[in-house]
DRENNULO-98489 format. One record per atom (N, C-alpha, C, O, CB): residue in three letters; y, x, z. Coordinates in steps of 0.02 Angstrom, whole numbers, plus 50000, padded with zeros to 5 digits. Each point is the difference from the previous one (the first is absolute). Glycine has a CB too. Example, Ala and Ser with C-alpha at 12.3 -4.5 7.8 and 13.67 -1.06 7.14 Angstrom:
2
ALA497165066050390
ALA500594995550000
ALA500605004550000
ALA499995005250033
ALA499424985350029
SER501125007749902
SER500595004250003
SER500554996150037
SER500555002550008
SER499135003449884
This chain:
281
UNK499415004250000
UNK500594995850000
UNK500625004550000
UNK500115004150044
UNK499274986650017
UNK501005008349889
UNK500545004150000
UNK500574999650065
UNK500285004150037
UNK499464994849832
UNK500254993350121
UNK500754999150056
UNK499365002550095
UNK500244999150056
UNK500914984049844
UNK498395018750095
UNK499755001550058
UNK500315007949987
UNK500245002350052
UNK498594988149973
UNK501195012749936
UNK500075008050006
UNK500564998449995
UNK499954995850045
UNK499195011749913
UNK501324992050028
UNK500754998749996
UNK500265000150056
UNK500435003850022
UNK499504990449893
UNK499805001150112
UNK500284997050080
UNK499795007550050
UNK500365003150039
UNK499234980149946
UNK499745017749996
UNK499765010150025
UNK500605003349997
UNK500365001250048
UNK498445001049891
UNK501304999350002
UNK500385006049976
UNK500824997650039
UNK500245004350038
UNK498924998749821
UNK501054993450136
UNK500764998050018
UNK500235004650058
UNK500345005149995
UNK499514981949972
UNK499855010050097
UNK500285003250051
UNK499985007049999
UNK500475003550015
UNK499304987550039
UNK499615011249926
UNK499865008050021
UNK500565004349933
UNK500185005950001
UNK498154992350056
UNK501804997749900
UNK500375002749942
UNK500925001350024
UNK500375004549980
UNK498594987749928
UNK501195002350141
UNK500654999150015
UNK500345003750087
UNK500504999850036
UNK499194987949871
UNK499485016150092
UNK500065004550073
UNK500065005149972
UNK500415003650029
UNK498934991850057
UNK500355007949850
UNK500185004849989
UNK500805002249988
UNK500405004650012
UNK498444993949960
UNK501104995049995
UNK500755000449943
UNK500605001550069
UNK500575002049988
UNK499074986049884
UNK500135010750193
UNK500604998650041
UNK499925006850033
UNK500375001250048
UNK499724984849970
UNK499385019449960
UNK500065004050055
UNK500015008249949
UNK499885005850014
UNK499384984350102
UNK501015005449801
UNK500115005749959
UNK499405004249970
UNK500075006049989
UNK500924994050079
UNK498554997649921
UNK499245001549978
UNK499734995149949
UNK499424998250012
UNK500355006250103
UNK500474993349836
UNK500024993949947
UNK499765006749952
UNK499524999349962
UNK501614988450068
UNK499335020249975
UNK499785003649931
UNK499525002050014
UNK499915003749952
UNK500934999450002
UNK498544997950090
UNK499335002250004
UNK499664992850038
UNK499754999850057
UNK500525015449950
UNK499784980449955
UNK499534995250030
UNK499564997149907
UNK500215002049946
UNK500824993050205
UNK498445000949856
UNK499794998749926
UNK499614995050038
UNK500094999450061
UNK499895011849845
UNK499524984450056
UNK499424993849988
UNK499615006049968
UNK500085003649951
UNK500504982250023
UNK498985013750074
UNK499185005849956
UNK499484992949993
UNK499934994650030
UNK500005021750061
UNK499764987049850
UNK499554992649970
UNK499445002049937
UNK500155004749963
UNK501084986750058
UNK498265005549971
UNK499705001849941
UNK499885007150004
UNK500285004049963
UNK500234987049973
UNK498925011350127
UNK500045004949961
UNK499275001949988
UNK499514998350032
UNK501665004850007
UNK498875000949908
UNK499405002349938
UNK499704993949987
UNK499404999250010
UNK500245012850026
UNK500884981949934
UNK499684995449955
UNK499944999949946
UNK500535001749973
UNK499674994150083
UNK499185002449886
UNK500105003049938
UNK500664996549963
UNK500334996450037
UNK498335006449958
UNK501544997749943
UNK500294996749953
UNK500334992550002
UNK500574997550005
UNK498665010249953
UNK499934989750035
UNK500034994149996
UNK500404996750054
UNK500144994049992
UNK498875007449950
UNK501235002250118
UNK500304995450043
UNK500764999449975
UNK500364996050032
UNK498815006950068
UNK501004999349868
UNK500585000550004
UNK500484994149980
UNK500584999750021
UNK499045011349970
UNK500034983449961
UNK500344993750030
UNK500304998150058
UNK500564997450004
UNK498795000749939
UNK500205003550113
UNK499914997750069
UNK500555005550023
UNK500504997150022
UNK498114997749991
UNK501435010849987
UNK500555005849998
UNK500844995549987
UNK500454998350039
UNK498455012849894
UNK501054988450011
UNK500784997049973
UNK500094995450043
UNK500555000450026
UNK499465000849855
UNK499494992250145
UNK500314995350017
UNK500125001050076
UNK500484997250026
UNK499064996149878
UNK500035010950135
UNK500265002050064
UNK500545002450040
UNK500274997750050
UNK498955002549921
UNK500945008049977
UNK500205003450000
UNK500574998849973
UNK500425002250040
UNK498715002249977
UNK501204992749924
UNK500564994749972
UNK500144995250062
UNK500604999450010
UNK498985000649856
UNK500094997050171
UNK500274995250051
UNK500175003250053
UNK500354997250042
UNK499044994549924
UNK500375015750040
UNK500485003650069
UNK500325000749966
UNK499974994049984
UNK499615011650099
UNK500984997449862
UNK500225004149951
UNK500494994250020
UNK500485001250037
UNK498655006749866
UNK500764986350075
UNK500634995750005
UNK500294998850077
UNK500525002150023
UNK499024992049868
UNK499975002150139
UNK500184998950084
UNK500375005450032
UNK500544998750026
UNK498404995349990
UNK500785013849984
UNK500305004850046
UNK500245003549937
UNK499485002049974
UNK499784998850149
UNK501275001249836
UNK500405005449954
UNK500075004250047
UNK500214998850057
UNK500444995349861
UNK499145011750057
UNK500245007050034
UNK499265002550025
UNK499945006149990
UNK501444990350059
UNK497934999849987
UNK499505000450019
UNK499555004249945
UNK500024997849942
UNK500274991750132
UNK499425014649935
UNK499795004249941
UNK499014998150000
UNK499594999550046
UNK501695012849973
UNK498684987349931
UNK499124998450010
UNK499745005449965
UNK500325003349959
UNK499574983650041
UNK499345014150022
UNK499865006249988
UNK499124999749991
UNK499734998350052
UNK501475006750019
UNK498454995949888
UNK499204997450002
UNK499695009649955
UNK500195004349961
UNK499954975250010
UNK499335018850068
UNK499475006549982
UNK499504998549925
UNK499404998650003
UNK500465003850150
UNK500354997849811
UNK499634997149897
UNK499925004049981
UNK500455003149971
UNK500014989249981
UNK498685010850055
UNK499925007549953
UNK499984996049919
UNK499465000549969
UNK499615009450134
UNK501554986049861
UNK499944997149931
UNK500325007149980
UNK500315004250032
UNK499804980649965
UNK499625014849918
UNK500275007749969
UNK500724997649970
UNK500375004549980
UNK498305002049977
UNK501514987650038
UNK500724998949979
UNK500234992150052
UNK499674994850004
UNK500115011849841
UNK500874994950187
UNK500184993650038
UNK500674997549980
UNK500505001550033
UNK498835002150063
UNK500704992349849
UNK500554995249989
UNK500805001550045
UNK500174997650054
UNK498664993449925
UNK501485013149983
UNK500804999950035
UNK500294993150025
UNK500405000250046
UNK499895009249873
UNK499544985050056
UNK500344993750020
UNK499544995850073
UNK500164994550021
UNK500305004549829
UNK499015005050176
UNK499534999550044
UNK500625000450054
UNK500455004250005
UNK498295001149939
UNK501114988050100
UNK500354999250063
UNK500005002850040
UNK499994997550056
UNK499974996249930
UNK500075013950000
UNK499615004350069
UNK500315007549990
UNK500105003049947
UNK498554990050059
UNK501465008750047
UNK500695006050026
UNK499565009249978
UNK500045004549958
UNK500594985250196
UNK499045008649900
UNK499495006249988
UNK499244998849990
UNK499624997450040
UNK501185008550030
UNK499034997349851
UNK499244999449987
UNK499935006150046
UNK500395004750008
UNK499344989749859
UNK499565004050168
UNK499675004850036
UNK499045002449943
UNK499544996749978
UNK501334996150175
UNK499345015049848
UNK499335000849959
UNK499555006350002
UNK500245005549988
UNK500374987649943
UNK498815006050082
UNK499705005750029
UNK499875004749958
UNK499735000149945
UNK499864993950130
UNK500785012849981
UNK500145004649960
UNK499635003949933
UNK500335003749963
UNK500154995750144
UNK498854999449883
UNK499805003049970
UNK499954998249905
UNK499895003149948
UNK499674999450187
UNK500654989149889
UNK500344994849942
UNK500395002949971
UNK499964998649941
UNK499994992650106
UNK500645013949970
UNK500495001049967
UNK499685005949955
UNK500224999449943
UNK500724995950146
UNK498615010149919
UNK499765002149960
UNK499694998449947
UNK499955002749945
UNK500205001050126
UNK499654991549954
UNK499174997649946
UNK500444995949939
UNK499905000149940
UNK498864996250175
UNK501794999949926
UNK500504992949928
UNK500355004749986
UNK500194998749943
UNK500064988050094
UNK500035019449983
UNK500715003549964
UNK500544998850046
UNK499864996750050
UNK499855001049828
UNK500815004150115
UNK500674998350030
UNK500324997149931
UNK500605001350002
UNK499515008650104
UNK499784987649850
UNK500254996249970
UNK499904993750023
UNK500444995750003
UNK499535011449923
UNK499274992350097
UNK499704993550003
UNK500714994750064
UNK500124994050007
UNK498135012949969
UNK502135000750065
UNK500624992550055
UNK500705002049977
UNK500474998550038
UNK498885000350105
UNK500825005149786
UNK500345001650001
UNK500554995549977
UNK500585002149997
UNK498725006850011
UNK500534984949977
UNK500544994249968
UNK500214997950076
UNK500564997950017
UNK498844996349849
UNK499985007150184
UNK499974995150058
UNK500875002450053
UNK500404995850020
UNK497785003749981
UNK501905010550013
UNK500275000250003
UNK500594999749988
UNK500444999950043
UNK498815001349976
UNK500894998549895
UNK500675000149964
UNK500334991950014
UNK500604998849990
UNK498945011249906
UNK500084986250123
UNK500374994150055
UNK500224999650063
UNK500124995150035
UNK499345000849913
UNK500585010750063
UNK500335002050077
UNK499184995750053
UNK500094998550059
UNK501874999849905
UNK497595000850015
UNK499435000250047
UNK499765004450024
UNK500115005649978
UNK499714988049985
UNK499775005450089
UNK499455009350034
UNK499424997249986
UNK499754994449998
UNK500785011950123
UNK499225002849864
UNK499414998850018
UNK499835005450035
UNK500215005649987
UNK499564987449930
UNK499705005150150
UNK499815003150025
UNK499185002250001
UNK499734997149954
UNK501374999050083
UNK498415008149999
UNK499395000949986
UNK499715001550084
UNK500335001350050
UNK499895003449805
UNK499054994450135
UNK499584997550064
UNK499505003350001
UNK499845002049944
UNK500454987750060
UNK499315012150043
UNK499445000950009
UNK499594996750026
UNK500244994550013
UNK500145012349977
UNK498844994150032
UNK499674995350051
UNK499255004050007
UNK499935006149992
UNK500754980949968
UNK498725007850059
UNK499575002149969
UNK499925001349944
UNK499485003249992
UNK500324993550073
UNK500565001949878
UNK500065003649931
UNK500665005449985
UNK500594998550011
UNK498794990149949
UNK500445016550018
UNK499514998749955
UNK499575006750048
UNK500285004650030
UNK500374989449825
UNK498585004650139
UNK499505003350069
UNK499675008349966
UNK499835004950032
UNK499614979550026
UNK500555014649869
UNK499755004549971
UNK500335006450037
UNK500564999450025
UNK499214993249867
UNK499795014850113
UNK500375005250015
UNK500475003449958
UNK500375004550019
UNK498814995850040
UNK500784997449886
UNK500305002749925
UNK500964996450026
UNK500545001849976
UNK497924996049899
UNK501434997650172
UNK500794999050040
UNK500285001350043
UNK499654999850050
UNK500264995049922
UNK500655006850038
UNK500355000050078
UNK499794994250034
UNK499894995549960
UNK501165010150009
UNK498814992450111
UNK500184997450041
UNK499745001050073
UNK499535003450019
UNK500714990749887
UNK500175002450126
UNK499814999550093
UNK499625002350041
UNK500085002450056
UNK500134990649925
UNK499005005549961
UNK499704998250070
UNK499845005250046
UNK500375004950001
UNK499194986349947
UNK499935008650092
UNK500075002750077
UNK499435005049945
UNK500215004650036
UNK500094984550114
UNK499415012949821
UNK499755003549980
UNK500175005449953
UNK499705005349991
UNK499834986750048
UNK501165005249924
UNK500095007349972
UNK500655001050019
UNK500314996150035
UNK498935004249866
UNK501025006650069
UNK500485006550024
UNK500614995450030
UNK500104994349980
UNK499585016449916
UNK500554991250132
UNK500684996750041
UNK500484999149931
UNK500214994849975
UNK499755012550166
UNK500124998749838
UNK500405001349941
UNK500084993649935
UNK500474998749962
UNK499105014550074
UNK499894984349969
UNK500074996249929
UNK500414994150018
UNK500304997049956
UNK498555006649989
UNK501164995050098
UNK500684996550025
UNK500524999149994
UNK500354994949994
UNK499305006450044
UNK500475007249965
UNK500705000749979
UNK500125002249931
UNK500565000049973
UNK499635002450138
UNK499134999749858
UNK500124999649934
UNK500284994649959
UNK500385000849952
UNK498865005850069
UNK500444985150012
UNK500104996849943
UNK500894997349995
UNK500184997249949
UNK498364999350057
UNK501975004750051
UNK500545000249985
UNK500245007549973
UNK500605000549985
UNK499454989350094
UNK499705013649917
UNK500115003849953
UNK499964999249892
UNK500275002549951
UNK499345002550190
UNK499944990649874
UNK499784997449937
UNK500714994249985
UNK500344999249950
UNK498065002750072
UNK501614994550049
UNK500304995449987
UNK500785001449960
UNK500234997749948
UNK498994997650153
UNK501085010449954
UNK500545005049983
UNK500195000749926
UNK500494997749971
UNK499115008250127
UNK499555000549863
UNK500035001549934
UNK500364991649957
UNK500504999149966
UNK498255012250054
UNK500754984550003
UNK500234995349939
UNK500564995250001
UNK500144995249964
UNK498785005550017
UNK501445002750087
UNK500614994649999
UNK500515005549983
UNK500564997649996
UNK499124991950101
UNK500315017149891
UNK500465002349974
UNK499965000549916
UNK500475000849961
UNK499655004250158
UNK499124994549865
UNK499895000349916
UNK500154993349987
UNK500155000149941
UNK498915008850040
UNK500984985650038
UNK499944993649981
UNK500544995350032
UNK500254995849962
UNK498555006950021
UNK501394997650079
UNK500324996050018
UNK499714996650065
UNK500294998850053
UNK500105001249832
UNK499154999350102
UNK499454996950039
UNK499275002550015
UNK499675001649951
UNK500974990550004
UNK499105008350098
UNK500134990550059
UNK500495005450035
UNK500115005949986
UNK498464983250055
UNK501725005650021
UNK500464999650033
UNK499984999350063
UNK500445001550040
UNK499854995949879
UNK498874999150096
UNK499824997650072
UNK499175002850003
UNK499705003349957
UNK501234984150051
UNK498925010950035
UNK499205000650013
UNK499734994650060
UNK500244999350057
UNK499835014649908
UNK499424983150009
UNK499764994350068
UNK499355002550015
UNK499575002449963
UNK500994985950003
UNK499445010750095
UNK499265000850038
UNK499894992750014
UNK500484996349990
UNK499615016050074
UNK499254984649961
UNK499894995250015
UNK500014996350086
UNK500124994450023
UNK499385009749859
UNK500275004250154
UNK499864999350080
UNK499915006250021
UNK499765004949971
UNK499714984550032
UNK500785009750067
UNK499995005750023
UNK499654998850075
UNK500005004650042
UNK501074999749878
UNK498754991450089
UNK499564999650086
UNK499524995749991
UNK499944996250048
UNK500985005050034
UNK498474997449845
UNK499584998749953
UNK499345000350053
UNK499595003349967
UNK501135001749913
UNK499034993750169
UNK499445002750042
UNK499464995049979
UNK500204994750023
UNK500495010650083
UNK498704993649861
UNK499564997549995
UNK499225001550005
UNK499604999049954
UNK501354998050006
UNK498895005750105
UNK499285003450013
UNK499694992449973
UNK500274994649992
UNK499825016150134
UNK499004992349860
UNK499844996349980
UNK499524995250034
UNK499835001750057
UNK500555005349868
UNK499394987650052
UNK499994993950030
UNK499174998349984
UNK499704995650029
UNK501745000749954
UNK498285007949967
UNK499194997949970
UNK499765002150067
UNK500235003850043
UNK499594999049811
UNK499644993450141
UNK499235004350036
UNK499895005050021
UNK499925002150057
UNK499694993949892
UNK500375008049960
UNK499775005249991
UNK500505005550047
UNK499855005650020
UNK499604989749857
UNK501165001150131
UNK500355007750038
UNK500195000350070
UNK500445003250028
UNK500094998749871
UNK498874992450134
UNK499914998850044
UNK500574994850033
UNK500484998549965
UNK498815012150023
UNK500654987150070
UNK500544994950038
UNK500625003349989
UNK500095006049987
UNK499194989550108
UNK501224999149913
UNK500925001349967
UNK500045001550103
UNK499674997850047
UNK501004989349792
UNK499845017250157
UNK500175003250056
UNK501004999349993
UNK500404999749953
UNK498185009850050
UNK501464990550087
UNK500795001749984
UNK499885006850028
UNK499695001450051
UNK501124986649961
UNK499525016149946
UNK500335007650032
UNK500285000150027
UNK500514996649997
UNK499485007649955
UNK499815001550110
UNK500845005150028
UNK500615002649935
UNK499995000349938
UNK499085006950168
UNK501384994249943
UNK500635004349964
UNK499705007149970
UNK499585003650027
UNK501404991250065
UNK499375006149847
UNK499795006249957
UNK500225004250053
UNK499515003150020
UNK500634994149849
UNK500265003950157
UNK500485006350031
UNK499864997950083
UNK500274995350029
UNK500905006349859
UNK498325003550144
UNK499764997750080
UNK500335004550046
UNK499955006149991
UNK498864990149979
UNK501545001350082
UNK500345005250031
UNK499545000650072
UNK500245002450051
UNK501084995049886
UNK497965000050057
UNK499495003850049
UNK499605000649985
UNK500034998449941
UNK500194999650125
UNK499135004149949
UNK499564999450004
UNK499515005649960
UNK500085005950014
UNK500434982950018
UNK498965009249916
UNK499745005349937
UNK500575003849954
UNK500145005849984
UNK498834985850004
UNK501325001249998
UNK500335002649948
UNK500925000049999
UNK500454998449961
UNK498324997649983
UNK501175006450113
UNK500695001150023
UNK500395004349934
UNK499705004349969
UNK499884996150174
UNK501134997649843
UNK500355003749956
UNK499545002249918
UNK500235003549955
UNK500435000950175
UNK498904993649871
UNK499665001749941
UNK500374994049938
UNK500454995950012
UNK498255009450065
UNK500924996049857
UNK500114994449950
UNK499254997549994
UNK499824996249955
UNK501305009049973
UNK498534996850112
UNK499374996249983
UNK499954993250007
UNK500364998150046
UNK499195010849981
UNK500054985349939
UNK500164993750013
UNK499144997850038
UNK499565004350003
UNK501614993449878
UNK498734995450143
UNK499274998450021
UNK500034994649970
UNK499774995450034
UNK499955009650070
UNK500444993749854
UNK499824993849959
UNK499805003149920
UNK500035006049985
UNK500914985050093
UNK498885004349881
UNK499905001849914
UNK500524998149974
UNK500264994450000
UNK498635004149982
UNK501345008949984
UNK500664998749972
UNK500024997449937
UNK500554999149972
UNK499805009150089
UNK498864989749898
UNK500134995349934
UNK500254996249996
UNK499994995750044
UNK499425005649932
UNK500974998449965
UNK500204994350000
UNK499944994849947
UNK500414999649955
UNK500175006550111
UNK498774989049939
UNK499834996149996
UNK500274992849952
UNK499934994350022
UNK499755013550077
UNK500564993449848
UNK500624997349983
UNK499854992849969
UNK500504996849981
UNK500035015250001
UNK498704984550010
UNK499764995650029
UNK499494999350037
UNK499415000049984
UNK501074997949952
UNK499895001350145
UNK499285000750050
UNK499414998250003
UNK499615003250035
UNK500994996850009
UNK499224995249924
UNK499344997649999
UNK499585003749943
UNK499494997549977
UNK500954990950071
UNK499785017049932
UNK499575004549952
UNK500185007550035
UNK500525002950017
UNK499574988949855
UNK499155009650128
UNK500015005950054
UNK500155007449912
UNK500195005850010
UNK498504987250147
UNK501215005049788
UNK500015005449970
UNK500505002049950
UNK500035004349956
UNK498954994050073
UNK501534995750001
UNK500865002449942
UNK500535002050059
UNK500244995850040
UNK499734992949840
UNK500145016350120
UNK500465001750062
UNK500535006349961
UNK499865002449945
UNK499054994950174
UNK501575004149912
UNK500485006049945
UNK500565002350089
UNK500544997150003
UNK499644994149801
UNK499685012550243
UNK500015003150028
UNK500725002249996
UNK500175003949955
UNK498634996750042
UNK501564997450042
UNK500685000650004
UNK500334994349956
UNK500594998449998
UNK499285014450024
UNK499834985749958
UNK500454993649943
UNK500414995650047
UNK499624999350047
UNK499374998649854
UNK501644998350114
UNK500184997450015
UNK500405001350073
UNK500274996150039
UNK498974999649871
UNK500655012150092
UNK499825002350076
UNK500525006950019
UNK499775005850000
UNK498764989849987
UNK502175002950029
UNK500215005750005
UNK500265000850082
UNK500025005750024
UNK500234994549836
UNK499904995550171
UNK500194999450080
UNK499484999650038
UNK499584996649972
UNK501344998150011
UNK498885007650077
UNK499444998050042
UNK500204998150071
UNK500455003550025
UNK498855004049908
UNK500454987550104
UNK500144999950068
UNK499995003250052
UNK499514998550034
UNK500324995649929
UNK500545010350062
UNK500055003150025
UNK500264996650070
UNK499994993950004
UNK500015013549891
UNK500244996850163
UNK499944998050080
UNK500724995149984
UNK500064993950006
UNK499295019150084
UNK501164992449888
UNK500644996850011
UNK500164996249940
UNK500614999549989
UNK499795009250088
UNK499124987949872
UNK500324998349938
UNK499685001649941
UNK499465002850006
UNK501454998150049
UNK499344997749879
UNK499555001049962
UNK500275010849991
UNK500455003350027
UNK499354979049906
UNK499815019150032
UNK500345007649984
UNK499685000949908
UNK499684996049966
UNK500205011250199
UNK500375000049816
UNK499785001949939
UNK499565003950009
UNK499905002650055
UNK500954995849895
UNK498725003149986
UNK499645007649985
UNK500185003149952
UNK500534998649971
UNK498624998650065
UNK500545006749950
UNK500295006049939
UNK500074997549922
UNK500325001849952
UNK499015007550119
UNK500084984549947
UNK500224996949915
UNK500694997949996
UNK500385001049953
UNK498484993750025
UNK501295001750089
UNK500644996149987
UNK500605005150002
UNK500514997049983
UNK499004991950073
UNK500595016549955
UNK500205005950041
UNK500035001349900
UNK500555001349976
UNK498785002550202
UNK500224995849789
UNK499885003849921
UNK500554996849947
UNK500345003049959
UNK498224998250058
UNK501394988950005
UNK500214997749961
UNK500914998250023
UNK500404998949955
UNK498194997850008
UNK501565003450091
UNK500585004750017
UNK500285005449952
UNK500384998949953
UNK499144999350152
UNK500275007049912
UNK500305007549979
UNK499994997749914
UNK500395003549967
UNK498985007250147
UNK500244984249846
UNK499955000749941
UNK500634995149981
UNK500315000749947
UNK498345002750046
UNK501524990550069
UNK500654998149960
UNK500605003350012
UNK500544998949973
UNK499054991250024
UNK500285014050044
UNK500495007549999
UNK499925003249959
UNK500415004650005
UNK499644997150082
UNK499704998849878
UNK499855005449943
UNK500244994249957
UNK500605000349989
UNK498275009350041
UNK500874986149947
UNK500274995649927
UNK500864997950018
UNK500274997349952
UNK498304995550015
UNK501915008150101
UNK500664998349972
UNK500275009349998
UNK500575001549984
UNK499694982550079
UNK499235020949955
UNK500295004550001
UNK500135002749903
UNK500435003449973
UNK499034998250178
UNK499994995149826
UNK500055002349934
UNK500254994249958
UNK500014999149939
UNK499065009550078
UNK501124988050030
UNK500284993149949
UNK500835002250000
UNK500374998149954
UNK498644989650092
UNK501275016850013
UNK500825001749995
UNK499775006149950
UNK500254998949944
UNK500524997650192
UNK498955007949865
UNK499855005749969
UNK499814998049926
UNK499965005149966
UNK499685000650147
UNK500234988349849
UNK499954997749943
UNK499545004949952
UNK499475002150022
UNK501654991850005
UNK499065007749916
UNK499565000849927
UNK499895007550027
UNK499555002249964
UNK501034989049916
UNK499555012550153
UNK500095006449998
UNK499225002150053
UNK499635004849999
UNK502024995249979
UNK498364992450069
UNK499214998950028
UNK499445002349982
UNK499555002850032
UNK500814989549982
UNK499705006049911
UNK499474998049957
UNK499485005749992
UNK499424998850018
UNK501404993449921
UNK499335013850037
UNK499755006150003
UNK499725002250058
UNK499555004149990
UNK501154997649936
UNK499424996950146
UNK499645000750054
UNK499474992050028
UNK499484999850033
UNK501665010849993
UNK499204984949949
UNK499504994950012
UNK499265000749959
UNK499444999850026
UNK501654992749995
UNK499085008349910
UNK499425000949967
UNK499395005650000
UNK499444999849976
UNK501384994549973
UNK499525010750087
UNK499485005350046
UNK499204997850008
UNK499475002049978
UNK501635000650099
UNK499214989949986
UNK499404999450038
UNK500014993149988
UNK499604997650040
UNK500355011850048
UNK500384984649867
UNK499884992049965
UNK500305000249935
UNK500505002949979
UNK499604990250128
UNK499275001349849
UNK500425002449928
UNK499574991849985
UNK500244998049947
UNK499925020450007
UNK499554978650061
UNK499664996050002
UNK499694996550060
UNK499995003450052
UNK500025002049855
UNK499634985950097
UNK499674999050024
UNK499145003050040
UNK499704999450053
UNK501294994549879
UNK498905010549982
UNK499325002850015
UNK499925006749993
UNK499475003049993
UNK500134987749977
UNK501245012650035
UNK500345005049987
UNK500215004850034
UNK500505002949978
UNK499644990949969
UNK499585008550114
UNK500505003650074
UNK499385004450020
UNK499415001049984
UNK501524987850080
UNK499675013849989
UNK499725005050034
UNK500005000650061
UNK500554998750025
UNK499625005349897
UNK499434997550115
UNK500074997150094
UNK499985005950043
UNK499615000850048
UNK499674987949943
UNK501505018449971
UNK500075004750011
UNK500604999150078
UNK500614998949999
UNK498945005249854
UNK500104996850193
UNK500375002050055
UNK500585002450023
UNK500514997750026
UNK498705002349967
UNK500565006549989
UNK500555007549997
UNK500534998949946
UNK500605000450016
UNK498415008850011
UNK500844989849925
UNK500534999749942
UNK500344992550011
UNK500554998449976
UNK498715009949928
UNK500414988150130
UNK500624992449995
UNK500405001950067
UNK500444996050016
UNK498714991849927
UNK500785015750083
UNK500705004350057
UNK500315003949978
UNK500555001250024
UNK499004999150060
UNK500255002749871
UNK500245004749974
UNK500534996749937
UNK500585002050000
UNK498295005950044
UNK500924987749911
UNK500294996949970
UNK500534993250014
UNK500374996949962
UNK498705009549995
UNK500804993150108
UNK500474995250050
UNK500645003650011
UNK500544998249977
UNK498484996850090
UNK500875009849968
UNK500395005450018
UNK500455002149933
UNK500564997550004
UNK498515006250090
UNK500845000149849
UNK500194999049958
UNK500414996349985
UNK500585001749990
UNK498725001850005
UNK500414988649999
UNK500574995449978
UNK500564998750031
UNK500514998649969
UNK498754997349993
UNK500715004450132
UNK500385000450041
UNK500535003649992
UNK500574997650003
UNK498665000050047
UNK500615009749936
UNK500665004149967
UNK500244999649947
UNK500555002750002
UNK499185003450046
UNK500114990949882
UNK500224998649957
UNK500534992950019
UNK500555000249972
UNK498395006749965
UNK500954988450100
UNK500254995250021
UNK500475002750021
UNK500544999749971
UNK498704994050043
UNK500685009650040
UNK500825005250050
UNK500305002549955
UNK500585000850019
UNK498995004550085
UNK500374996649841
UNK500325005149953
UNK500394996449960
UNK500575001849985
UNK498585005950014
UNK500574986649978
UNK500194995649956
UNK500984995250038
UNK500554998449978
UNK497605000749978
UNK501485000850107
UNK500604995150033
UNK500505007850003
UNK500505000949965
UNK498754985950133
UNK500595016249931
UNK500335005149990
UNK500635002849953
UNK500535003150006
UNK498464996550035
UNK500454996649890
UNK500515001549936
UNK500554994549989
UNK500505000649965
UNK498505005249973
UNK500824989450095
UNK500404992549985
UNK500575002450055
UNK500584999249980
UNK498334989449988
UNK501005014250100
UNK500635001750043
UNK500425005049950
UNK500534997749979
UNK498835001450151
UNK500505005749856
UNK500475004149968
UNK500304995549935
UNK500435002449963
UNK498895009350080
């Protein structure tokens, strides 16, 4: 029912607006629906469009081309889409003053990609705003990046992985595992519980409960330092490019070189100082 979401959206739309947060607020919706929805897209998304002006909507559509006259602020699209369609494939999308931004998740899982999980290098983390970086200074775009969740906890619930348990706190300030990071629960994560054999281990999962609150780990600690790195080379512009492409040149394209992405951080840092430098004189 439309006028039921309407009546939703109103208040929480006119708290923002009063407390100066209207330019980072949006309607998230539809997301990874194929094509075919997109009837259902226009007529939704057109009826916030009219009710709240200024309200930005924003949906996750790995489609390889999305209609500029589409009622919707920022296409969201996973990153590895932008390789595979081209950057032609959003390039009308931006020349309408739209964004687009790109995502990760459990996809894409292959090792041939960057991502998250609790199993590989901290680094690729921060690689993929590095990637993100390369193609918003060659292209324009994307502009944003969405995650889905970040306190995602779903041990599992089959049989097979025995009775569902509540855990202690990751972080114990007595006992065995005093001050350690060791956890006593299974940290799979289970991403539909009632199947003990699809799980992707860190997916969804970057805060943990800790004594005083939630806290971070080193992944989240990764994907940090990497949107430090993508506005550091986003002021530092085209001149980036030659040190970005080092260690990202592609989706299936990188390198998960340590030493040299400090080294090449560093780098850009002083070229940056040098640069403002030249604009004072």
């Amino acid at each position: 029912d439309l006028k039921v979401m309407l009546d939703t959206i109103e208040p929480t739309w006119k708290a923002l607006k009063a407390h100066g947060l209207d330019e980072w607020s949006y309607v998230y919706g539809f997301d990874e629906v194929p094509s075919t929805c997109e009837p259902v897209l226009r007529r939704v998304f057109g009826a916030v469009k009219r009710a709240f002006p200024g309200l930005k909507t924003m949906a996750a559509i790995n489609w390889p081309k999305v209609a500029s006259d589409l009622p919707l602020d920022v296409w969201v699209l996973q990153y590895q889409l932008f390789d595979e369609f081209g950057p032609a494939a959003s390039q009308n999308w931006t020349k309408t003053g739209k964004e687009l931004w790109l995502y990760h998740c459990i996809e894409p899982n292959s090792m041939r990609y960057l991502n998250t999980f609790t199993e590989r290098p901290t680094v690729q983390g921060r690689l993929l705003f590095w990637l993100a970086a390369l193609w918003e200074i060659e292209y324009g775009r994307p502009t944003g990046w969405l995650y889905y969740e970040m306190n995602l906890w779903k041990p599992c619930s089959s049989p097979a992985c025995g009775p569902a348990k509540k855990h202690p706190i990751v972080w114990e300030s007595a006992g065995a595992l005093k001050e350690t990071a060791f956890t006593d629960w299974p940290e799979g994560n289970f991403i539909w519980r009632e199947l003990d054999r699809i799980f992707a281990n860190g997916d969804g999962q970057f805060v943990y409960p800790c004594t005083d609150g939630p806290c971070g780990g080193v992944r989240l600690a990764a994907l940090r330092d990497g949107l430090e790195d993508w506005e550091l080379f986003r002021q530092l512009g085209r001149p980036a490019l030659p040190l970005l492409r080092q260690l990202v040149r592609g989706a299936r394209d990188w390198r998960a070189d340590v030493g040299r992405l400090q080294e090449l951080r560093a780098e850009a840092a002083k070229m940056l100082a040098a640069k403002r430098v030249e604009v004072l004189i």
